[in-house]
C-alpha positions in Angstrom: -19.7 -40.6 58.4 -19.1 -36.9 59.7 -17.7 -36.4 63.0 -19.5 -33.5 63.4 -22.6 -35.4 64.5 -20.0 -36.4 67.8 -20.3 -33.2 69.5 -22.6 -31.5 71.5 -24.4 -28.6 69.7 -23.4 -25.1 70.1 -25.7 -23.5 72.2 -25.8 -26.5 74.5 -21.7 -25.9 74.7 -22.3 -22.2 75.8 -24.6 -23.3 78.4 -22.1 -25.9 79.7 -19.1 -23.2 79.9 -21.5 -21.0 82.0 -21.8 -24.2 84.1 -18.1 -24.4 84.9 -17.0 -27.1 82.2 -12.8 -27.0 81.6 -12.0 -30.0 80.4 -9.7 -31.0 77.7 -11.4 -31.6 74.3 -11.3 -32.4 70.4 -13.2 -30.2 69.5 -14.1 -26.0 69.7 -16.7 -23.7 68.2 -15.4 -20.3 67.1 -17.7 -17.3 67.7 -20.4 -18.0 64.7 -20.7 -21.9 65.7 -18.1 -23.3 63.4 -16.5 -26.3 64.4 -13.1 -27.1 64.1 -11.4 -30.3 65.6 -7.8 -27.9 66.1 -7.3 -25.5 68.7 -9.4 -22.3 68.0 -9.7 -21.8 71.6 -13.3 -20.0 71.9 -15.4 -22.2 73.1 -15.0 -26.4 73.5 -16.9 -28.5 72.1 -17.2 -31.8 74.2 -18.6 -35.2 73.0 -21.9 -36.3 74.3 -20.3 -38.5 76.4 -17.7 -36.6 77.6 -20.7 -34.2 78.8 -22.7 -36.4 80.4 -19.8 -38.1 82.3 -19.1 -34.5 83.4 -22.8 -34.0 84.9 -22.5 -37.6 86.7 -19.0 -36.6 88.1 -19.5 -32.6 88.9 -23.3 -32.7 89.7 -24.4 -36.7 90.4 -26.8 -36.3 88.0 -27.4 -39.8 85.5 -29.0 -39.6 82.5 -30.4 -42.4 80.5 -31.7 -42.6 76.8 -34.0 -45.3 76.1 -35.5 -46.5 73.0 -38.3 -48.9 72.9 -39.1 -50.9 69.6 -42.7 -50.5 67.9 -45.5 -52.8 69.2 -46.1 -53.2 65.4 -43.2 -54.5 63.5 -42.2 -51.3 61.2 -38.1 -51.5 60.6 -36.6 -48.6 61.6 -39.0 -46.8 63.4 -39.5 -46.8 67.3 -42.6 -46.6 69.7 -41.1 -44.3 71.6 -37.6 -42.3 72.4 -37.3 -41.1 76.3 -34.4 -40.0 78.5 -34.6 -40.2 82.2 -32.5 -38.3 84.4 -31.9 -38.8 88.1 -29.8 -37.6 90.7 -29.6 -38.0 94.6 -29.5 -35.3 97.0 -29.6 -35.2 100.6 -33.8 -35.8 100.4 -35.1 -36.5 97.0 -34.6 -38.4 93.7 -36.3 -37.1 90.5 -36.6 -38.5 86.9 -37.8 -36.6 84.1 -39.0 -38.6 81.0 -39.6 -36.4 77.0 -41.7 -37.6 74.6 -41.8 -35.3 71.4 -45.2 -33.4 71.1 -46.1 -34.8 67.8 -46.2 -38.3 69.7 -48.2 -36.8 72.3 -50.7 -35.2 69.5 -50.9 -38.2 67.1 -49.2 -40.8 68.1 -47.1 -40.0 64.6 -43.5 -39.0 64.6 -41.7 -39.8 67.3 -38.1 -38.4 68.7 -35.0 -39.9 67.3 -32.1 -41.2 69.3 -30.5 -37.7 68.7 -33.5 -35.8 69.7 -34.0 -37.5 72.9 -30.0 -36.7 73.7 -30.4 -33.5 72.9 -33.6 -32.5 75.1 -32.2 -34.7 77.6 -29.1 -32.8 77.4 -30.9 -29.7 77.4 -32.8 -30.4 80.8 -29.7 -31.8 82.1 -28.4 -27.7 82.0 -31.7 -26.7 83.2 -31.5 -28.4 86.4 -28.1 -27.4 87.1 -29.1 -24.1 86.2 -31.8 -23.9 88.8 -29.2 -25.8 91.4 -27.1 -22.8 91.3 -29.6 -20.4 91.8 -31.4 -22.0 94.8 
């Protein structure tokens, strides 16, 4: 089992720094992506969890991955993988739901857990992004 597999990707760790995140963590990327579990001190790398407890606490934003199981019994595979996001602000509630495009196309392949996590993860940064710049 790698650890690696634990942390949030690169890129998406950039994006979160630019958002403000400080916290302690186990892991950091040095400048080509590498990722090292002692202190390199570039960039951290949180957990998954440890970044979506951060959007929940810093931006009341909760995220939700949800798998259902196949209609048709086929072990391992899924009908569908979604996230849903929602946060509450002063006048509105929104929830955003992903489905990957070749489900939408064929009803073939559909997003794994870690896919979902990571384009919910990824929209997660986009709406924060936009927040700031309103």
């Amino acid at each position: 089992m790698s650890i690696e597999k634990e942390f949030i990707p690169y890129t998406e760790a950039l994006a979160l720094k630019e958002l403000g995140f400080d916290e302690p963590c186990f892991g950091y990327y040095d400048e080509g992506g590498n990722l090292y579990t002692e202190m390199v001190e570039v960039l951290k790398a949180p957990l998954y969890q440890q970044a979506f407890r951060w959007f929940r606490e810093k931006y009341n934003i909760h995220a939700e991955i949800t798998w259902s199981p196949s209609y048709e019994y086929n072990p391992g595979e899924w009908s569908d993988a979604i996230y849903e996001i929602t946060f509450v602000d002063v006048s509105y509630t929104k929830e955003w739901k992903a489905e990957s495009p070749d489900m939408q196309r064929s009803k073939g392949k559909q997003l794994t857990y870690k896919e979902a996590e990571n384009a919910c993860l990824d929209k997660l940064i986009e709406i924060c992004k936009t927040k700031i710049n309103e």
